[in-house]
N, C-alpha and C positions, 0 to 999 in steps of 0.2 A: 482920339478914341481907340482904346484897344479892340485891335480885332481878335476874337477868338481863336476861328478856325484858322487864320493865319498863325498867331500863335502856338496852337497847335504842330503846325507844320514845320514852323521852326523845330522847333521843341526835339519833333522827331527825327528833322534832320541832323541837327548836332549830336543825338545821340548815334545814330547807324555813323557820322564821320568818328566819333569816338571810339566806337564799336570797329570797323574799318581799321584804325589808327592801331587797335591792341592788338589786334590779329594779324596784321604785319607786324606789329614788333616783335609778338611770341614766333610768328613764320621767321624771320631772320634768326631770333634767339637760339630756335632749333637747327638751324642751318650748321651753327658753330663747331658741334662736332665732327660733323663733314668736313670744314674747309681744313684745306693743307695736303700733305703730299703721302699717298699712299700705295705699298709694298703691297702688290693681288698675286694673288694662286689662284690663276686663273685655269679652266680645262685645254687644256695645249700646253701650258708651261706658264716662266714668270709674267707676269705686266705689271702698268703703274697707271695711277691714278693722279691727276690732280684737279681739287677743286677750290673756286676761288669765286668769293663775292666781289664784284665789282659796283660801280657807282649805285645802278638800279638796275641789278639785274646780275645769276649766278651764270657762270662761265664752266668749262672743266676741258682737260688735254687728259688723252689716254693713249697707253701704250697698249697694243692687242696681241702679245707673245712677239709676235716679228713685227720686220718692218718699221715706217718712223712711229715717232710721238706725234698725234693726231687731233687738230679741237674736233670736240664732237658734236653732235647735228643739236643736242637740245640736252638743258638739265633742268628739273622740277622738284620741288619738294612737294610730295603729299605726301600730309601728316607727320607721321614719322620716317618715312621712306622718302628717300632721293631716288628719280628716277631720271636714268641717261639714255639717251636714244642715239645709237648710229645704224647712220641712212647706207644703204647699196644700190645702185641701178644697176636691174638686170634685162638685158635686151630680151625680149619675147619673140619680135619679127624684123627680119632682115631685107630689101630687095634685092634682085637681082647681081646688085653692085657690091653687096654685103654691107650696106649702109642700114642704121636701124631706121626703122617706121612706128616700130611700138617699143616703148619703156615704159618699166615699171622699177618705183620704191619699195622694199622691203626694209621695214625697220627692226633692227634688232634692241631690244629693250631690257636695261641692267636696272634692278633693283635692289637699293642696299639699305642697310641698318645700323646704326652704329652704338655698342657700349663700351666706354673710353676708349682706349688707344686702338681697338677691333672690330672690323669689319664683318657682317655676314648677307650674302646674296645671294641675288639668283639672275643668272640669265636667259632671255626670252628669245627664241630666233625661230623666224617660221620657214617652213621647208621651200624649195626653189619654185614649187610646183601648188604652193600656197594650198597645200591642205595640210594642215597643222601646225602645231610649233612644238620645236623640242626644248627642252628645258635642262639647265645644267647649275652646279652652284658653285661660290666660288667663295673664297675670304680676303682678307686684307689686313695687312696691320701698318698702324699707323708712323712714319719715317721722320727722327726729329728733326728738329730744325739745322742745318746746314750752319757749323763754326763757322768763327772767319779764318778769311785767306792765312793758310801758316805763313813763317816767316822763311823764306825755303835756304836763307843763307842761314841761317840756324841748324841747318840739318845735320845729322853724320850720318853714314854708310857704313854696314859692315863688308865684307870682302867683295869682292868680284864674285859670281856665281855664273859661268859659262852653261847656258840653256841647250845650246847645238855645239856638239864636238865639232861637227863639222868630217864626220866619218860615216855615222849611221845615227839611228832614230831611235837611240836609248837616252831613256827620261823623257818619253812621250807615249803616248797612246792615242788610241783611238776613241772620241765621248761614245760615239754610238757603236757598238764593237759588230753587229748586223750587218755596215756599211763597209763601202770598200774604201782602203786608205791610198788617196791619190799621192799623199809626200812621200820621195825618194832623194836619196843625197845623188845630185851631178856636180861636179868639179869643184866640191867642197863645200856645195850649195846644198839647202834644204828646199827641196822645189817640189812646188805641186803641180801635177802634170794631168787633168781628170779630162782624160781621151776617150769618150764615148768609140763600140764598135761602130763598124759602117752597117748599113744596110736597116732594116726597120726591127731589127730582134729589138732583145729586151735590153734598156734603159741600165746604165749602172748607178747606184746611187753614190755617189762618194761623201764621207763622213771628215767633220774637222775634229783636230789632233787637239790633245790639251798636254800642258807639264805633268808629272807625274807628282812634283812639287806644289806646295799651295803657298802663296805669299800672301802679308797684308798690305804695308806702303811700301812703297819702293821706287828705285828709277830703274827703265831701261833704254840701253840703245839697241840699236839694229840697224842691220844694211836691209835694202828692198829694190827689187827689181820688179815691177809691172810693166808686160806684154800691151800692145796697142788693143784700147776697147779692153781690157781687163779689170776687175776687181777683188780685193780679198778683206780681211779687217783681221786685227791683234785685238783682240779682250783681257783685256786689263782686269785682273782679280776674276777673271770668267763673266763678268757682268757690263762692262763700257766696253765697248767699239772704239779703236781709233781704225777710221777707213784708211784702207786702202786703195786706192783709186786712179788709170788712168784719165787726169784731170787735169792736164796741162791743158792753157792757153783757154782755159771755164773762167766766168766769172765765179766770186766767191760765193759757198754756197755749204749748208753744214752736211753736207754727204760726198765734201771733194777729199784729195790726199790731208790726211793727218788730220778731218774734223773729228770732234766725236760724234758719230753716227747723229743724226738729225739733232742734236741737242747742243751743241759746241760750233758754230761758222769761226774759221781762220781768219783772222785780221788781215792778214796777207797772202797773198799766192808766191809759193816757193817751192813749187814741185819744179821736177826736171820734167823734159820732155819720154816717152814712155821706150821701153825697153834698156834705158841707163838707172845705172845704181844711186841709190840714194840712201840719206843718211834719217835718221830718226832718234831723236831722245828725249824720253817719254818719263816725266815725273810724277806720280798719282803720290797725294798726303792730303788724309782727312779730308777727303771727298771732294778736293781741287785739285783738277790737271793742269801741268803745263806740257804745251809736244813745242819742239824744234826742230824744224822741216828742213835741212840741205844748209844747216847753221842761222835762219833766220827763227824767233820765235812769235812763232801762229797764234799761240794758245797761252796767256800768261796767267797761270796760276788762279785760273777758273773753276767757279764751283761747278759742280755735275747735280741736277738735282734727284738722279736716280737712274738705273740699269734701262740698258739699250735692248732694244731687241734682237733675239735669238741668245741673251741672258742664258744662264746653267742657273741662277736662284734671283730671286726678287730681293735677300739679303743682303745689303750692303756693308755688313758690321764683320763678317766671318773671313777667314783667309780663304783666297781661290788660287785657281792655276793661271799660267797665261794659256791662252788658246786661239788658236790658229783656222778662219774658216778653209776649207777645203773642198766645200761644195759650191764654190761659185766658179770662177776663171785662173788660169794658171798665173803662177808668181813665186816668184824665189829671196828666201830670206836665210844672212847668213850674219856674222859676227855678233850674234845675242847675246848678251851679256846684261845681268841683273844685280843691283847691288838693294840690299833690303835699306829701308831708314831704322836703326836703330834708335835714337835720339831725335827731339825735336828741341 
């Protein structure tokens, strides 16, 4: 005998799982515009964005102006808006021993929009002292998809182009022209030398150098000398890091000698031990690196899926300069030498 009220209850459960069922598929459907890898103007300077549906459930890694590429604390779709949350712990209270006793979570919260290839947002951050939030906006454009690996024996070179004479520091400059310029030529070296005064005065800030030239693909080499406990980085097109880094006898790790900053780990360790020269040759075409560390090669012909931080543009399509950081630890680099790719 049919039961009614049972019946019933079916009735309406199939419909809310049906119901349930479409509204996940339109939630995913919306997703779509989102996923993939995107180019931010952010307030500080360039980042990146990527977002990515996985099995059940959205993922995303973001670049914050500096610093690595980061996964972040949380991603949501309401409605039409993606919402990304990253977390900070800020100690409140310390004892005695300057160990914390009280922490707290401040989340800072990006909300974005998407129509085709373009981003439009806003970011949420509430102040240290948690009475308010300030508010900033940002954009985004969307990075296409990553060719495949070129064939790099295919390639030609035009001339030799000598980056450092190897006398003085023409065909360079300073990016931030405010700052002080620590590079000076010693014994035919390009070295940065950033010697705070003694005593507690004022802080110097010192500024990294760029070419005064802007290239698109190209190879280069160089010689590099890094001091014990040193680092510096070469930006390739103004936007990739290849580190520099006293990293000898580290395991492998993508922020040692010749990775690309947090996005590229070396297959192998081939640095030298620190204060001897070293050798570097550095290939970038169509947005794969290769570097060759002391003649072994690290890096073969890997894609980069966007600009590292402390980036000059979130562009990846446009010609840049090489540059040189200068505000971190002392390091000397000499026989630079750039040959452009004309031909693939």
């Amino acid at each position: 005998m049919f039961d009614c009220c049972n019946g019933k209850r079916v009735v309406l459960l199939l419909v809310g799982l049906v119901c349930l069922s479409m509204s996940g598929s339109a939630a995913w459907g919306q997703i779509e515009g989102f996923l993939g890898c995107w180019a931010l103007e952010l307030p500080g300077g360039p980042g990146w964005l990527e977002v990515r549906q996985e099995q059940d459930y959205l993922d995303a890694d973001i670049l914050w102006v500096a610093g690595s590429v980061v996964p972040v604390d949380s991603v949501v779709l309401e409605g039409e808006v993606l919402v990304i949350t990253r977390n900070s712990q800020v100690v409140r209270e310390r004892d005695a021993d300057r160990n914390p006793i009280r922490t707290q979570t401040l989340s800072t919260r990006l909300e974005m929009k998407v129509d085709g290839g373009k981003m439009v947002g806003k970011v949420l951050t509430p102040n240290r002292n948690g009475m308010g939030v300030g508010e900033s906006a940002f954009t985004g454009k969307k990075i296409p998809a990553l060719p495949a690996a070129p064939d790099l024996s295919k390639l030609r070179y035009g001339r030799p182009i000598e980056l450092f004479n190897g006398k003085d520091l023409t065909g360079w400059t300073l990016i931030n022209s405010r700052q002080t310029n620590g590079f000076k030529v010693i014994e035919g070296a390009l070295a940065n030398d950033p010697v705070q005064p003694e005593g507690r005065g004022r802080r110097v800030s010192f500024g990294n150098i760029k070419t005064e030239r802007e290239f698109e693909d190209f190879n280069l080499k160089l010689e590099v000398k890094v001091p014990e406990g040193s680092n510096s980085g070469i930006y390739l097109r103004g936007i990739y890091e290849v580190q520099v880094s006293d990293s000898f006898g580290q395991p492998l790790n993508p922020h040692n000698m010749g990775a690309i900053y947090s996005r590229i780990k070396p297959t192998v360790a081939a640095e030298k031990p620190a204060g001897e020269w070293q050798e570097l040759d550095i290939t970038l075409c169509e947005r794969h690196i290769t570097v060759i560390l002391n003649g072994k090669t690290i890096i073969d012909n890997q894609p980069v899926k966007g600009v590292t931080g402390g980036a000059l543009t979130a562009d990846e399509f446009s010609p840049g300069p090489i540059y040189l950081q200068g505000d971190h630890g002392p390091v000397s680099y000499r026989g630079m030498v750039l040959r452009e790719i004309i031909s693939r």
